[in-house]
N, C-alpha and C positions, 0 to 999 in steps of 0.2 A: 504494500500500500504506500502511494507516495506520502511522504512526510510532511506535516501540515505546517504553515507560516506561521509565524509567530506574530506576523505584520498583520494577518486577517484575522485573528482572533481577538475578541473583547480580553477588556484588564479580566473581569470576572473568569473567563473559559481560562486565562492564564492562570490564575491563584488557582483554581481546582485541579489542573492540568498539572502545573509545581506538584501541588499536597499528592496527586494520584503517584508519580514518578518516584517522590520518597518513600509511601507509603508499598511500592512494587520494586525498591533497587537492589532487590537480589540478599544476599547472602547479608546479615548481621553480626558485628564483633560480639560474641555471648559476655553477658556479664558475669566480671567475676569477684564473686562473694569474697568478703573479708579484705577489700583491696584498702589500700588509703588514701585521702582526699589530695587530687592532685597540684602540688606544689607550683606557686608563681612561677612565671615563667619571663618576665620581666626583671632587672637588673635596677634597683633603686639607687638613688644618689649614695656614691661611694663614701667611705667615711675610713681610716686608717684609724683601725683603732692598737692592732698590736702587729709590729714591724720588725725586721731582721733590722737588728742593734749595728750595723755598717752598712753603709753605700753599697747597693748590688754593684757586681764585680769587682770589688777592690780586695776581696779577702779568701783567705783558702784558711778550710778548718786542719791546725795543727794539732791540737789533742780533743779528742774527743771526753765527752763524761764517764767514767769508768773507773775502774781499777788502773793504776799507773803507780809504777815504782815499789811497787808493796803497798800501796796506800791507796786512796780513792781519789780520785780527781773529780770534787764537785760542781761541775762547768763546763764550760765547753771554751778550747781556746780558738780565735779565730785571728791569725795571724793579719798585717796588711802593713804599709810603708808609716810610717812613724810622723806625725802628726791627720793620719784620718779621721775624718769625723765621726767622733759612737754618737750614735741617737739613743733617743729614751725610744727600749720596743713598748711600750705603754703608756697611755694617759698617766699623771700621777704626783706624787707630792715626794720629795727630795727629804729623803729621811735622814741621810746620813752624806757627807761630803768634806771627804780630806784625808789624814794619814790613817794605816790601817795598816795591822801587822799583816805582812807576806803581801798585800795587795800595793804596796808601795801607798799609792792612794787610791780609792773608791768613793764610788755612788752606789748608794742603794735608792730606789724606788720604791713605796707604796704603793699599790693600787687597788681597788677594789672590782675584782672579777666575780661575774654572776652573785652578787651579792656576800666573795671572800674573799681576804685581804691576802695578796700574791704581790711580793716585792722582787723584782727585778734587780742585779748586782752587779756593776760595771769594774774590772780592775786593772792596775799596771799604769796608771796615767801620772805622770808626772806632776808637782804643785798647778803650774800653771797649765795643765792641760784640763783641769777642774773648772766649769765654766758654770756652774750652776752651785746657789746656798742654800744650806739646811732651809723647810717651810717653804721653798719654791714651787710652783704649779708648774707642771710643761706638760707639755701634749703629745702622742707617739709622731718619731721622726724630726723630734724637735733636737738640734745640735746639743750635747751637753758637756764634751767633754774632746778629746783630740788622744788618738793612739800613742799611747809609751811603751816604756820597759821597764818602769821604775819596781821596787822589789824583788820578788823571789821572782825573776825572769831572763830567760833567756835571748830573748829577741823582742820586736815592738810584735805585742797584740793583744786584742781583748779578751780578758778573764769574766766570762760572762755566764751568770748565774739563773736560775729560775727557782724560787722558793716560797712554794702556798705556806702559809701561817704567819709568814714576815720574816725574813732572816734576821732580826731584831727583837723579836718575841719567841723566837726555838723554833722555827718551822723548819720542815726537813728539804734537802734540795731533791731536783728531780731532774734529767735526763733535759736540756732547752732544747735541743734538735724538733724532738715530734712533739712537745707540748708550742714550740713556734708552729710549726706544720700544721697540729691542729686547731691553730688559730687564727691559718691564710697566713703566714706568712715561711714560708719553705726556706730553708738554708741552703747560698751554693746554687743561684741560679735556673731554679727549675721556672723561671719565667713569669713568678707571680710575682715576688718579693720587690721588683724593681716598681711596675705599679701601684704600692701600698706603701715606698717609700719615699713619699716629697718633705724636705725638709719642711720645717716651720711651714707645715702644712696649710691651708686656709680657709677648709670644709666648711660648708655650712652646716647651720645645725638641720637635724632630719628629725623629722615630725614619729612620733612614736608608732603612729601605723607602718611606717617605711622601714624601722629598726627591726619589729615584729616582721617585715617580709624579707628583710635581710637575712635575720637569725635563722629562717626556714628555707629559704634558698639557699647558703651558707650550708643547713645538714644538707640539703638536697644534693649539693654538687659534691661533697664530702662522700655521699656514699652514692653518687654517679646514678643520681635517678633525679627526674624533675617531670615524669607522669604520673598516673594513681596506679598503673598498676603493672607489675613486671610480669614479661610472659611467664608463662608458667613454666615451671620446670631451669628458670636461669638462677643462677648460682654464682660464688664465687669461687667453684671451680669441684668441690667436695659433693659429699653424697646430700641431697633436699631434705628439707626437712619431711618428715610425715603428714602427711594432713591429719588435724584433728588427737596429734600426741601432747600438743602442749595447750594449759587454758588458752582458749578461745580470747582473751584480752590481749594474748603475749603473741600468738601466732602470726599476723601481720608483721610487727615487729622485726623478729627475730628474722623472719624470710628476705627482710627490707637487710639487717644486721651486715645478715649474712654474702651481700655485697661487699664490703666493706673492703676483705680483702682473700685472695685464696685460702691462704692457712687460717683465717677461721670460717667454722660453716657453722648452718643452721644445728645440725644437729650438736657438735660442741658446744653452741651457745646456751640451747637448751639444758647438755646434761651441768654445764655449769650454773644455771640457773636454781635445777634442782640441788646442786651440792651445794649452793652458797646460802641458798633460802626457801627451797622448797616452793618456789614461783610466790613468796611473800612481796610483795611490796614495800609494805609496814615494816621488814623484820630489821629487829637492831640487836645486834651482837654484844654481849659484855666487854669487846674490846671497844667498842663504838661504833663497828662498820654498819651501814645503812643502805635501808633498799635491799629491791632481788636481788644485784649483784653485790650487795654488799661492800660499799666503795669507804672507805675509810674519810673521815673531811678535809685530811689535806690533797689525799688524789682528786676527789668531788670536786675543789678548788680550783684543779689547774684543768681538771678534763671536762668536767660535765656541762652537758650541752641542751640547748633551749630548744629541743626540736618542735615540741607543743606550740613555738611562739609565745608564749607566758611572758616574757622579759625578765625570767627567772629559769636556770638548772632546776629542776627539784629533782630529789634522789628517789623520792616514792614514784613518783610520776613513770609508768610504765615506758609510754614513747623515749623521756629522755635516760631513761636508766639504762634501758638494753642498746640504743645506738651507741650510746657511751660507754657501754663496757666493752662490744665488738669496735672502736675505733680506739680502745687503749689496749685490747688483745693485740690488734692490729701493731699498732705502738710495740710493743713488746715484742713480737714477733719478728719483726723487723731489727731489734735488738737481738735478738738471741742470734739471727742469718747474721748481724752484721759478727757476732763472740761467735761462733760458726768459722767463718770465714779465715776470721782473724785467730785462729789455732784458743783464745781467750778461753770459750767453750766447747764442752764435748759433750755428747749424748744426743738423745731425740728429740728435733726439733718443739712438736709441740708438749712434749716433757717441759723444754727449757721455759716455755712463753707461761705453760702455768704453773711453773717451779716462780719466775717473777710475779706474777698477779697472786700467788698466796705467803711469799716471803722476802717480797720483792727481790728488783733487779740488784740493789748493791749485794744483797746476800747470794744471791744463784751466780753474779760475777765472781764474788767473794772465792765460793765453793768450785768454781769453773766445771760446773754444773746444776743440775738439781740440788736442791738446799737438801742436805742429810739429817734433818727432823724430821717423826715420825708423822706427822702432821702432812707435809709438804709431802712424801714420799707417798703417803695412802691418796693424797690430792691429786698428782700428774696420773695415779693410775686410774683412779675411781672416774676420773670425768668422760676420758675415750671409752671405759666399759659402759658407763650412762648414755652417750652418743650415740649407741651402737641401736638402744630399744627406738631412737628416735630419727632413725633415717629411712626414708624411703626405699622401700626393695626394689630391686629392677621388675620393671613395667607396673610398680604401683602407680598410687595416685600422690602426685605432690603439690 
């Protein structure tokens, strides 16, 4: 039959004609159950809030955070030509600025993340490479100091620190590589960090709807999804999880999690869910760790992530608990390949990743393996035999 004009038909034969065509176009994407709502897909007014502490390309990292010399090296050193500019990686208040044993001189930072106080620690700067005083505001990527060698150093570079609880009030240091990483700003070039650092920045302020779709675009891109709902059956690389093995609150979740990175899958997130809390939310440990995965408050401080959009981490809060526990396995995992690599560790990879998430990384570096408490030993084995009830069989349903 020849094809009718489009010119000779009235508006009215057109809108029927439209509705007939949708309502007859063949085949439809089935909907699928338990997906979750799909994330912005627009880019809000950029805002730098935490920045690689030097000028992208000026610097190559010289010591890493770890075990060094018999000791532990709490920092990360990032060498570069001797008067560089350190930025503040943080919004924050100038806690501390001037002589410091071993640090020749330092800055510490204040700031307040997701509603905890995480000081930032700059060191090796000579008197006059100190450009900021005690009680000072500055903003991240704001100039504060110029690269030296002054103290316990070998060469000009920056002794640069990451420490939830304030390194002025006891808080312990942590790993700055992947706690920058996971908060946009990558060490060493991987092509964000230069974007996110303009000195004495000049952002305008952003309206709290816009921050709210940052922090959700922000997980989104973090765990490489920004629709509602992943085909079925994708992964980040391990066996699916099972349908219908884990509560029905956590399921979405964990399958989202489970993106993150290959070494970890749905189903280890789960059996660690079970081992840490029994799929609790609420649950709080006598040591104080909180939440299903049970995150201790100075880790919650430097990792936990506002995937809900709340403008708050909360540890109960199911969505922000499990992205956050699979993009700090993640974290760790990538540690243990780097003590892998580097002769540091030996044993079974994901042995080693949940040897740190139960006795942390200083003690499983410490041990140059699995921590050798009875604890941590029944933990790297009990969580792969838990995995095992909750992975899809081949040609199940996932």
């Amino acid at each position: 039959m020849a094809a009718l004009s489009a010119a000779l038909l009235p508006l009215g034969a057109l809108a029927i004609l439209g509705a007939a065509l949708l309502l007859g176009s063949g085949d439809r994407t089935p909907v699928q159950h338990g997906c979750l709502p799909d994330m912005p897909r627009t880019q809000p007014h950029p805002a730098a809030q935490v920045v690689v502490p030097l000028p992208a390309g000026t610097y190559t990292v010289s010591s890493p955070f770890g075990p060094r010399d018999g000791g532990m090296h709490l920092g990360v050193d990032l060498a570069a030509a001797a008067g560089t500019a350190i930025l503040a990686a943080t919004d924050g208040t100038v806690a501390a600025a001037g002589p410091a044993s071993g640090f020749g001189h330092w800055i510490v930072l204040d700031t307040q993340i997701d509603g905890n106080l995480v000081s930032t620690v700059y060191g090796h700067m000579f008197a006059d490479g100190v450009n900021v005083t005690v009680g000072q505001q500055v903003r991240a990527g704001q100039r504060i100091g110029a690269m030296g060698s002054d103290g316990e150093a070998t060469g000009p570079h920056l002794h640069f620190e990451v420490v939830p609880g304030g390194r002025l009030q006891g808080g312990h240091q942590i790993d700055p590589v992947p706690w920058l990483a996971q908060h946009g700003a990558p060490v060493n070039g991987s092509g964000n960090d230069a974007a996110r650092q303009a000195v004495d920045t000049t952002t305008a302020q952003v309206p709290d709807s816009a921050k709210t779709s940052r922090s959700r675009l922000a997980v989104a891109q973090a765990a490489n999804y920004l629709t509602g709902c992943a085909p079925v059956g994708a992964g980040g690389g391990g066996p699916d999880l099972r349908a219908g093995s884990v509560p029905a609150a956590f399921e979405p979740w964990i399958r989202r999690a489970a993106q993150t990175c290959p070494e970890v899958t749905g189903p280890l997130l789960a059996g660690q869910e079970e081992q840490e809390s029994g799929f609790n939310p609420n649950a709080v440990s006598p040591d104080g760790a909180q939440g299903a995965a049970q995150f201790m408050p100075g880790t919650w401080a430097a990792y936990g992530m506002d995937v809900e959009g709340t403008g708050h981490a909360d540890v109960t809060s199911i969505p922000d608990a499990v992205m956050t526990q699979a993009r700090y396995d993640c974290d760790l995992a990538q540690s243990a390949k780097n003590g892998l690599a580097q002769g540091t560790l030996h044993g079974d990879l994901t042995e080693l990743w949940l040897s740190m998430y139960n006795c942390g990384p200083a003690g499983t570096f410490a041990a140059g393996g699995v921590c050798q408490n009875s604890q941590t030993l029944n933990y790297v084995k009990a969580i792969p035999a838990l995995a095992t009830k909750y992975a899809a069989t081949l040609g199940g349903s996932s």
